[in-house]
C-alpha positions in Angstrom: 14.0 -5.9 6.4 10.9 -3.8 4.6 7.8 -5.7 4.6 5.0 -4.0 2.6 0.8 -4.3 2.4 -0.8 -3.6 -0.4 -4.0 -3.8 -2.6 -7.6 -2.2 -2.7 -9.0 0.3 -0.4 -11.2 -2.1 2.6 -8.9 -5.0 1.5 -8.2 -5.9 5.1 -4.3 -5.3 5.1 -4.4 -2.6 8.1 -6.7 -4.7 10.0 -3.7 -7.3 9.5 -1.0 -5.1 10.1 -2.5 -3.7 13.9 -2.7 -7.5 14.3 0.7 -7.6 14.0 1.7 -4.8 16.1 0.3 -6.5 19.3 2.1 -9.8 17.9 5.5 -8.6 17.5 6.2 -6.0 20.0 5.1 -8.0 22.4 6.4 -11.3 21.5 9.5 -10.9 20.0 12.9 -9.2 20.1 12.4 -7.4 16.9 12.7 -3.8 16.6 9.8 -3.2 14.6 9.4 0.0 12.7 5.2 0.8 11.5 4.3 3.3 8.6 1.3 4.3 7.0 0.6 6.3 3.3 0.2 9.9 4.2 1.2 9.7 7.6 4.3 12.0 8.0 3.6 15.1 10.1 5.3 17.8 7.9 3.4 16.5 5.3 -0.2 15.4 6.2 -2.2 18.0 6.9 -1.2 20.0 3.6 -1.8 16.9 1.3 -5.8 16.6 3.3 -5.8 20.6 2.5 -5.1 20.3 -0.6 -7.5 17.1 -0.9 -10.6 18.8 0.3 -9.9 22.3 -1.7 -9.4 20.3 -5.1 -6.0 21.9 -5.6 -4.4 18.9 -6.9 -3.7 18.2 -11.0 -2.4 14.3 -11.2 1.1 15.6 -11.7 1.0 17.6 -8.3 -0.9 14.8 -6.6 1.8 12.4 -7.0 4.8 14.4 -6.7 2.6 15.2 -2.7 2.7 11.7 -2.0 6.2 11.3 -3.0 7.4 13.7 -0.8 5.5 12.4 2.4 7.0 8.8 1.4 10.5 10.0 1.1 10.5 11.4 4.8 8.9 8.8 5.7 11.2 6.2 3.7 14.8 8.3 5.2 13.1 8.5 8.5 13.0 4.7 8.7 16.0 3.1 6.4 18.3 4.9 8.8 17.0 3.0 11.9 17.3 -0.3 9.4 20.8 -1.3 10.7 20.5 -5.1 11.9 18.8 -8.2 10.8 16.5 -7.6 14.0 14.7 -4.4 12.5 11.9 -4.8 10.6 10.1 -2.0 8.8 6.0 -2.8 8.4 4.5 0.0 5.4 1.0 -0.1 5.3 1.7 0.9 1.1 4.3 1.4 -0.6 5.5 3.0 -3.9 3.5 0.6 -5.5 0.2 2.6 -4.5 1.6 5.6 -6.3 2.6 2.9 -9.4 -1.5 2.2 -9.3 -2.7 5.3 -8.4 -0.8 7.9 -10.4 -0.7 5.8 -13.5 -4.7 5.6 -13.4 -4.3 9.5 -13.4 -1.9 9.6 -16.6 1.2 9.5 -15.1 3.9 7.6 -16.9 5.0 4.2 -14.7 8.3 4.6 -16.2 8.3 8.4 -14.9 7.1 6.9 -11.6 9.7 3.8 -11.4 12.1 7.1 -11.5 10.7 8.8 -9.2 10.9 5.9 -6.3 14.2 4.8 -8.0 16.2 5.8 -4.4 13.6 3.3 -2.5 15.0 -0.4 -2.0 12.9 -3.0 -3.4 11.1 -4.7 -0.5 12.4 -7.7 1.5 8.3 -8.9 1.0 5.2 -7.9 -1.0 2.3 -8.7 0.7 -0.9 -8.2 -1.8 -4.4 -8.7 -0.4 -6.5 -9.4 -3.5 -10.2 -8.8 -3.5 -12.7 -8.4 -6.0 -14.5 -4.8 -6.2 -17.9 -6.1 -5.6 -16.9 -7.3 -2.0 -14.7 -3.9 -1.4 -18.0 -1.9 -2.2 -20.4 -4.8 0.0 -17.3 -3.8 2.7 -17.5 0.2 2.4 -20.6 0.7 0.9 -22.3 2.2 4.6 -20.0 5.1 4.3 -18.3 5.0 0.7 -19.8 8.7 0.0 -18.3 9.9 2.7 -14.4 9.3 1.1 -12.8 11.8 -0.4 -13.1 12.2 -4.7 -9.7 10.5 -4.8 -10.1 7.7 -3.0 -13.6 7.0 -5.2 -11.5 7.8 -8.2 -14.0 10.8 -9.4 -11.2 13.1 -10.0 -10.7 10.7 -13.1 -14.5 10.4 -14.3 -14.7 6.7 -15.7 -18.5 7.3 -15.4 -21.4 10.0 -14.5 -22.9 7.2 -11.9 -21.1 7.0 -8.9 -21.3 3.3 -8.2 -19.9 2.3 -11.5 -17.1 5.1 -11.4 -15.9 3.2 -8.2 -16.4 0.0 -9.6 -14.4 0.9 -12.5 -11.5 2.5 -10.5 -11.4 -0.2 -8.5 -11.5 -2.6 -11.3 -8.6 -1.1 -13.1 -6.6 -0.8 -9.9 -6.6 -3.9 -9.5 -5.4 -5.1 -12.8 -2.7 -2.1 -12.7 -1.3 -4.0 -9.4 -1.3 -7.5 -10.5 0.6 -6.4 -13.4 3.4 -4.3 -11.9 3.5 -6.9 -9.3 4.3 -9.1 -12.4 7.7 -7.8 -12.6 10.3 -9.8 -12.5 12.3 -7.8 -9.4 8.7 -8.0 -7.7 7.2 -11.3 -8.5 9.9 -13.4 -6.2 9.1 -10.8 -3.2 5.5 -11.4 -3.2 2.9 -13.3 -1.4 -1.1 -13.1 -3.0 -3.3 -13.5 -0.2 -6.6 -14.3 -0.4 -8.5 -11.1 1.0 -11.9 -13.3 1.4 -10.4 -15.8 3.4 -10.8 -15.5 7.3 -8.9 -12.8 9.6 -7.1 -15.6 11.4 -6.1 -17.7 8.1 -4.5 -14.6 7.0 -2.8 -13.5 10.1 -1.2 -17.1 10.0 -0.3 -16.6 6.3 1.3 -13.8 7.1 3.0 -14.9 10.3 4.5 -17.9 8.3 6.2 -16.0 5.3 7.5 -13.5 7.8 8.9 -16.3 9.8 10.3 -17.6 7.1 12.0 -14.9 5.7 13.9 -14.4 9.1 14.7 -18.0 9.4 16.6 -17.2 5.7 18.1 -14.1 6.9 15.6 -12.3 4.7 17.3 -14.0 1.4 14.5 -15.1 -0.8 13.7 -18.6 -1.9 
């Protein structure tokens, strides 16, 4: 089963997901698999590289990320063999959906690119307005990289409002892929201003639930 987390940078999802770490592996007999965007060794340390020297045009930027999630994604799906493995990614393709397509990259070109990936078992969207990401990250916001503030794309010359903006139209880009029709049934909207324990039980629920079904959806 592939269980996903996305939304907004500072949304709370990987705060949720280390919750669930401790949870699972501890209290159940799941062999649970965890991934993160950007994570796979091979790959990591060229994409920062290339990051920090401003090497990367939109079209290079995504086909980077694409590479470190298919290692990632073969890595993993081959270890997927019973109803007792569970696969956690902290993002999926849908962050490269959001992401690249903010940078001009076709979401048709990109829903071919991913095309080999399964569609997830559950979606797991943290929703949160920008104003509470920046109130969230605003002690050390400066120090991300021009990618994750979105200044690579220039919405504006102030920096607070380019953020805001790239935020803003993130957001909007993710509710409507997530729209879809093959995406819609797969996924939960939680609240990302609600309480760390409300949402862990949120999440604890649907994943229960999903296993109780044999990971069939409603």
């Amino acid at each position: 089963m592939i269980i996903v987390f996305e939304g907004l940078n500072n949304c709370g999802k990987s705060t949720q997901i280390d919750s669930l770490k401790n949870d699972i592996l501890l209290n159940s007999n799941y062999n649970c698999i965890f991934t993160s965007w950007n994570s796979y060794p091979d790959t990591h340390a060229f994409i920062e590289d290339q990051k920090l020297k401003d090497n990367f045009s939109p079209r290079t930027y995504s086909l980077a990320h694409a590479l470190d999630f298919t290692y990632r994604y073969e890595d993993i799906i081959k270890n997927l063999k019973t109803k007792l493995d569970l696969a956690f990614f902290d993002r999926y393709y849908f962050t490269s959906f959001v992401r690249d397509n903010l940078r001009g990259i076709p979401l048709e070109s990109l829903y071919n690119l991913y095309s080999f990936a399964r569609i997830p078992d559950l979606i797991f969207y943290f929703d949160i307005e920008p104003e509470t990401v920046w109130e969230r990250a605003k002690g050390n916001v400066y120090d991300r990289s021009k990618y994750i503030l979105g200044e690579d794309i220039s919405y504006s010359n102030d920096k607070y409002m380019n953020y805001y903006k790239y935020l803003s139209e993130q957001r909007r880009l993710y509710l409507k892929v997530l729209s879809k029709e093959e995406y819609s049934s797969k996924t939960i909207l939680i609240n990302a201003k609600n309480s760390k324990e409300s949402i862990n039980q949120e999440i604890k629920y649907h994943i229960q639930n999903k296993l109780r079904m044999g990971g069939k959806n409603d």
